[in-house]
N, C-alpha and C positions, 0 to 999 in steps of 0.2 A: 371793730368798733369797741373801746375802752368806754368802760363803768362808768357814769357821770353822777354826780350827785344831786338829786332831786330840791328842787326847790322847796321851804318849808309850804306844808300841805299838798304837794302838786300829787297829785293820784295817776296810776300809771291806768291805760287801756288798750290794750288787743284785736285788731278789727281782720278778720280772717276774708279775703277775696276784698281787698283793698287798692288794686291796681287801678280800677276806672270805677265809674256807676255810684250806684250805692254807697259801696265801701268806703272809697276814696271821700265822698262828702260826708259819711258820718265822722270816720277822721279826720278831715278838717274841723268839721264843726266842734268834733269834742276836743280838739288843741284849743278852738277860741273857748272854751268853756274851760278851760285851765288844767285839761290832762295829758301827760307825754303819753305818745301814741304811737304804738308799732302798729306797721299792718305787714299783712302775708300777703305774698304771691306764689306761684308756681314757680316764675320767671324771673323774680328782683335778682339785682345785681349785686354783689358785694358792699356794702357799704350806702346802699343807693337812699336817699333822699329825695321825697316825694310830696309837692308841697307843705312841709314840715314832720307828714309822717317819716318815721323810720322804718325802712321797708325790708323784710326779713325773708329768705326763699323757705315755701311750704304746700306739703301737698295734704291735703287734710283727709287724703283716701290713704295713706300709706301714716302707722303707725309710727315708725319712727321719726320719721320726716316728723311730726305734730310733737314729741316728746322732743327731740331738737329743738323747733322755737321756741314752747315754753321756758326749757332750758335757759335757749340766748337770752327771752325777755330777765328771766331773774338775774341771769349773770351781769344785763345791763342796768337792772333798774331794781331788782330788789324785790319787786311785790306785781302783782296786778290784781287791779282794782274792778274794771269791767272787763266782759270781753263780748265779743259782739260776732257773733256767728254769721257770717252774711255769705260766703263761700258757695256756690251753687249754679246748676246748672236748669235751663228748662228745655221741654220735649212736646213738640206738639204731632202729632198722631195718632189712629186710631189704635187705642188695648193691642188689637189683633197685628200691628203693624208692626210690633217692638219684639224682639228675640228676650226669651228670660235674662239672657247673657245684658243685655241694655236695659233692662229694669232693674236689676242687679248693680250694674255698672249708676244708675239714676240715684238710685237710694241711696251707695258708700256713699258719693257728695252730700246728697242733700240732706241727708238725715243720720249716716253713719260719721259723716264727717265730722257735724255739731256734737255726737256724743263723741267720740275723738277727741275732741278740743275742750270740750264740756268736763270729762273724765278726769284731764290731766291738770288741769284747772282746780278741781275741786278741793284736792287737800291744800295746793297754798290760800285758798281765798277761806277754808276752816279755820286753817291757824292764826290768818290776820282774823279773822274775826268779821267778815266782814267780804260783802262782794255782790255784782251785778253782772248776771251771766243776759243778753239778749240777743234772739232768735228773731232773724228775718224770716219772716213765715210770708205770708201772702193771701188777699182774700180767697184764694182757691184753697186755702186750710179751713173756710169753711162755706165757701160756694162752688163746690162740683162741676167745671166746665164740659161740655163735649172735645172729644179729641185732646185733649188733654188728663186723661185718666192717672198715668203712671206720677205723670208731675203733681197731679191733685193727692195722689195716694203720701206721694213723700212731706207733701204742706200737711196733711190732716194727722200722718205720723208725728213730725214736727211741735204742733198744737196738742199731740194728747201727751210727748215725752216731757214737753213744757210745764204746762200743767201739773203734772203729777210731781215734778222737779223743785217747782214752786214750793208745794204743798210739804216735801223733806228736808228744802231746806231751810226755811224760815228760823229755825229753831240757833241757827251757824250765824244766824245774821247777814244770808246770802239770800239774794231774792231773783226770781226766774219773770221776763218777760217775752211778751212775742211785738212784733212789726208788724202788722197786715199790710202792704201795700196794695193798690191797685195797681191800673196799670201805669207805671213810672217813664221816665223817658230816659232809658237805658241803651244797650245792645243786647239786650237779654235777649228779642227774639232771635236778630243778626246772627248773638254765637251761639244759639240753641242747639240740642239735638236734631239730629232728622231720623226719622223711624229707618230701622236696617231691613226690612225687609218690606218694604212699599204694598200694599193690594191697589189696584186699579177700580174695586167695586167702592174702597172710601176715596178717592182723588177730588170730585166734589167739595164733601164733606173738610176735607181736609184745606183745601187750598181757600175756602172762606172763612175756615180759622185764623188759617196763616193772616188771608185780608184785615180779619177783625183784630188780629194781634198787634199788627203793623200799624192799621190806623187808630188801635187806643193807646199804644205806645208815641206816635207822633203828638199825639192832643193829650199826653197823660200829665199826671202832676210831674216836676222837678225833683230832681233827687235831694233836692234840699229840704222838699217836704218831708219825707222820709228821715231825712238826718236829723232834724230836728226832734222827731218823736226817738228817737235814738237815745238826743240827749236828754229828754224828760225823763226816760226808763233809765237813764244813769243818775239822774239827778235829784230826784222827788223824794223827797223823803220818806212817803208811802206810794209807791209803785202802782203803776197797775199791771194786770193780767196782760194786756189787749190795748193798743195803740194803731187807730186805724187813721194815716198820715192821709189828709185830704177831704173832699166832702163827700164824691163820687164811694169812697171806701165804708166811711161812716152809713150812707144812707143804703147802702146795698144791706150792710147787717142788721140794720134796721128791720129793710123788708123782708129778709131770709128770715125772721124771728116772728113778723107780723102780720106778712101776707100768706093767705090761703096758700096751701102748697102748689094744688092744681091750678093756678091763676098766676106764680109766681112762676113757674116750671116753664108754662108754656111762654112766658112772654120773655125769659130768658135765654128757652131757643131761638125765638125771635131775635132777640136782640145777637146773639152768638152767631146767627146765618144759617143755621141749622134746622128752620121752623118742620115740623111738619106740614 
């Protein structure tokens, strides 16, 4: 693919695990908001075009692989203006069911991947002067589910590398956000992990997660709810921290901030299938 030249104003953006879901709609969405848009996949094809994104191969657990696309996007376009972390995988299981080896392998995606991509990012978005880095996080970066531990562990790393990212660069004229999504209607559980090494004493446990995952994923919000808060965090002229796309998202942080803890605790075993 040959250099094009950017339309006057057109701002370029990067959207990392852009093949389906999430990705794929905040890319859209931020082509109709007026920016060329590369996204990653592990899988894209040479040259492949993907309702309008331009789709680049990338692995965002392998270092070079990530300084490669960066590379292509400048060679093609000069600059990038946001970039949109969304690359990721989830794991529902219990702690005890997961080999180090697959917590390990959990976090390079979901959290070593973002600074990966976040790292190499940095010094072109210093020298333009300017930049919007945003991190698909999830309300489990700050509501702790059962059976989902390792995936909670990498959403709350996520939120605190944010955060702190925000707070260094402001001064660059680059500014750091996160996505909370609830549950979206994705194939996130579909292509999830599965614990490597099963216990038979959580199966239970476990297999009313999976219930509870599948049916908040059927009745979840649209990924266009999501994409849209995407493009607010690209687009606002003062940003915020924390963008929780839908109302189901909003009113949980709510109650994690203002309900009794012992009162909130139990009725979100409850609600997770997990009660005591």
């Amino acid at each position: 693919m040959a250099k094009s030249k950017l339309r006057a104003g057109e701002k370029v953006a990067l959207v990392t695990g852009a093949s389906g879901g999430i990705g794929l709609a905040a890319g859209i969405a931020l082509i109709r908001a007026g920016y060329r848009v590369f996204g990653t996949s592990r899988h894209a094809a040479p040259n492949e075009l993907r309702q309008g994104i331009h789709m680049l191969r990338c692995d965002v657990t392998d270092d070079e692989s990530v300084k490669q696309v960066i590379n292509d996007v400048i060679r093609l376009a000069g600059r990038i203006d946001v970039l949109v972390n969304n690359a990721g995988r989830s794991l529902i299981g219990a702690a005890e069911e997961s080999s180090l080896g697959q917590a390990q392998s959990l976090f390079d995606i979901n959290l070593f991947g973002i600074i990966r991509t976040t790292s190499e990012v940095l010094p072109i978005m210093r020298k333009q002067g300017h930049g919007r880095i945003i991190n698909i996080s999830s309300v489990a970066g700050f509501l702790p589910g059962p059976y989902t531990a390792l995936y909670n562990a990498t959403k709350h790393a996520v939120e605190g590398y944010s955060e702190s990212l925000d707070h260094e660069l402001r001064t660059f004229g680059i500014r750091v956000s996160l996505v909370e999504p609830v549950f979206t209607r994705t194939a996130l559980e579909e292509n999830g992990d599965k614990p490597d090494r099963t216990l038979s004493v959580y199966y239970r446990g476990r297999a009313a997660m999976n219930a509870t995952w599948r049916n908040g994923i059927a009745a979840g919000d649209p990924v266009e709810a999501v994409a849209d808060k995407v493009v607010l965090a690209a687009t606002e002229q003062q940003p915020s921290i924390r963008y929780t796309p839908g109302k189901v998202a909003g009113r949980l942080r709510l109650m994690r901030r203002f309900v009794p803890e012992k009162m909130f605790e139990k009725s979100f075993r409850k609600q997770m299938g997990v009660a005591d």
